[in-house]
C-alpha positions, 0 to 999 in steps of 0.5 A: 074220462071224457064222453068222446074218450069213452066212446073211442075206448068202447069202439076200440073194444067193439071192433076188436072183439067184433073182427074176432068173431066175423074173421076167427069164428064165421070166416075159414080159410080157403073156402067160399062164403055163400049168400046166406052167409054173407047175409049174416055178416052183413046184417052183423055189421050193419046191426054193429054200425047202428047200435054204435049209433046208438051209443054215440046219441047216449053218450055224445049227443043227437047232433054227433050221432046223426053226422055219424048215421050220415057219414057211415051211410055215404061211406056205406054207398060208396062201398057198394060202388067199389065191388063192381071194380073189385069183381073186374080185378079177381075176374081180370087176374082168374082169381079161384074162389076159394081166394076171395075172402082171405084177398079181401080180408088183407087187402081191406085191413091194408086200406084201413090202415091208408085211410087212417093216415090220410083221416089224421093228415086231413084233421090235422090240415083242416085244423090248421087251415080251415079254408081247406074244406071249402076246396073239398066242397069245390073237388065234391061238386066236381066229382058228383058232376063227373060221376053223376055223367061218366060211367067210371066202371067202363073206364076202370081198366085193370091192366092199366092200373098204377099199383099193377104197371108198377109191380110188373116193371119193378117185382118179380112177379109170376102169373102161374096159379098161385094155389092159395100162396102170396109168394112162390119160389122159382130158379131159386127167387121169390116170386110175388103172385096174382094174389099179392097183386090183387091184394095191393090193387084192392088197396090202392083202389080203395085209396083213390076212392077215398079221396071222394069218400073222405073230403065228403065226410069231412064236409059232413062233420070235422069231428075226428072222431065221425069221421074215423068210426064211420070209415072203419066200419064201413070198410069193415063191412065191404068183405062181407057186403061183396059176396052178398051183391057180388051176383046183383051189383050190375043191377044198380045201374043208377046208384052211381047218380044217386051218389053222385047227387049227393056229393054234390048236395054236400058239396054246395052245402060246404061252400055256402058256409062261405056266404054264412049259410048253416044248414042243419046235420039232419038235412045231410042225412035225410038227402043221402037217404032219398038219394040213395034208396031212389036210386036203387029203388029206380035201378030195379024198376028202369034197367039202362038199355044196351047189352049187359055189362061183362064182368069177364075180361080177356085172361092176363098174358 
C-alpha cells in the first residue's frame, strides 16, 4: 500500500473506534452533557486531530501535515462560528436539553455526509477544471469582505430558513412537545416533530456554511485527502464543542473578523497563482493561527458596546 493509502486506512479505523468511545461510551441518551464533559470530549477530539497530524507528517510528509493543521484549524474556527446559530435554532423551537446531543449528533453525522458529496464533486471539478479554484479565491475574498462588516448572526432568522418553510408547506409537521421522539402519530397520520425540523435545519445550516469553509480548504490544499480528514474531524468535534462554548460563545465578538481576515488572506493568496506567486504552506498556517487567537484574545479584552445579544426568541406559533 501506499503512504496515502495507509493513511486513509488508519483515519478510517481512527474515526471508527473514535465515535464508538465519544458516542457509545461518554454519550447516554437523553441526558445533559456538563462543561466538565464537554471539556473532556473536546480535548479528545482536539488530541485525535493533532495526533493524526502527527501521523500524517511520519508518514506523508511536513508539507501535507502543515496544510492539514492549517485546513483543520480554519474548518475548526468555523465550527465555533456556527454554534451561536445552532443555540438560535434549539432557543427557536424550545428544544428541552435532555435533546440536545442526540439532535446534534444526527444532524452532524447528516452534515458529514453532505460535505463528502460536495468535497469529492469539488475534487473532481478542480481536477478537471483547475481555473475553478481561482473563482473560490475571487467567492473568498468576497466572503471574508462581507463577513469581516456584517454582522451574519443578527441576520440569521429561524422562521425564515429554507429547509423549515419547506417542511411546513409540504410535511405534516406538529409543534406539540415532541418528548424525545422524531415523529408522532395524530388522527391516525405521522407527524414529523420540532426535532426532526432542527435536525434537518442543523444540517442544512451547516451546509451553507460549507460553502465558505470548503472552497477556503481547497485553496489551502488540492489533496483530497487534507481536505476530507480535515473536515471530518472538524465536524466530528463541533457536538462536543457546543456544550463547551454554549454559555460563552457571545463572548467572541470579534472572532467573526478574524475569520473573515483570513478568508481573505487565502483568498488573495489563490489568485496570485494566477501572476505566478507561490507562497509557501507554513505561511497559511501561521496567518490562520494570528488571526484567530488575536481575535479571540481581543474579543476578551474589548466587548462591543450595545445591549447584550439575545439568544432567546419569540416561541414558534
Amino acid at each position: 500500500m501506499t503512504p496515502t493509502q495507509w493513511t486513509y486506512l488508519i483515519f478510517g479505523i481512527v474515526i471508527v473506534l473514535a465515535l464508538i468511545f465519544d458516542l457509545g461510551l461518554l454519550s447516554k441518551k437523553s441526558t445533559t452533557i456538563s462543561i466538565k464533559k464537554a471539556l473532556v470530549q473536546t480535548c479528545f477530539w482536539v488530541g485525535l486531530s493533532f495526533a493524526f497530524c502527527g501521523f500524517v507528517w511520519f508518514e506523508d510528509g511536513s508539507e501535507m501535515a502543515v496544510s492539514y493543521m492549517s485546513a483543520y484549524l480554519m474548518e475548526w474556527s468555523l465550527s465555533i462560528d456556527n454554534i451561536f446559530v445552532f443555540i438560535l435554532i434549539f432557543s427557536f423551537f424550545k428544544i428541552k436539553e435532555t435533546s440536545y446531543a442526540r439532535v446534534l449528533l444526527i444532524g452532524i453525522l447528516m452534515a458529514i455526509v453532505f460535505r463528502a458529496i460536495f468535497i469529492t464533486v469539488g475534487a473532481a471539478l478542480i481536477a478537471r477544471f483547475y481555473w475553478i479554484l481561482y473563482l473560490f479565491g475571487a467567492f473568498l475574498v468576497y466572503t471574508g469582505v462581507k463577513m469581516f462588516v456584517v454582522d451574519q448572526h443578527e441576520e440569521f432568522k429561524p422562521e425564515e430558513n429554507f429547509a423549515y418553510r419547506f417542511m411546513s408547506k409540504y410535511m405534516r409537521i406538529t409543534h406539540d412537545d415532541p418528548r424525545g421522539r422524531f415523529t408522532v402519530k395524530k388522527h391516525n397520520k405521522i407527524y414529523f416533530t420540532s426535532l426532526s425540523i432542527v435536525v434537518v435545519m442543523l444540517a442544512v445550516t451547516d451546509i451553507i456554511f460549507a460553502l465558505d469553509s470548503i472552497p477556503a480548504v481547497f485553496a489551502i490544499s488540492q489533496v483530497p485527502l487534507v481536505v476530507y480528514t480535515s473536515n471530518i474531524f472538524a465536524v466530528l468535534g463541533l457536538r462536543s464543542l457546543f456544550f463547551l462554548l454554549r454559555g460563552a460563545v457571545d463572548k467572541f465578538d470579534y472572532l467573526q473578523q478574524g475569520i473573515a481576515i483570513v478568508l481573505v488572506f487565502i483568498g488573495l493568496k489563490m489568485l496570485a497563482e494566477i501572476i505566478h506567486v507561490h507562497m509557501p504552506v507554513w505561511v497559511s498556517l501561521i496567518v490562520i493561527v494570528l488571526c484567530l487567537g488575536g481575535s479571540i484574545l481581543y474579543s476578551i479584552y474589548h466587548k462591543k458596546k450595545g445591549l447584550p445579544r439575545q439568544l432567546e426568541v419569540e416561541k414558534v406559533k
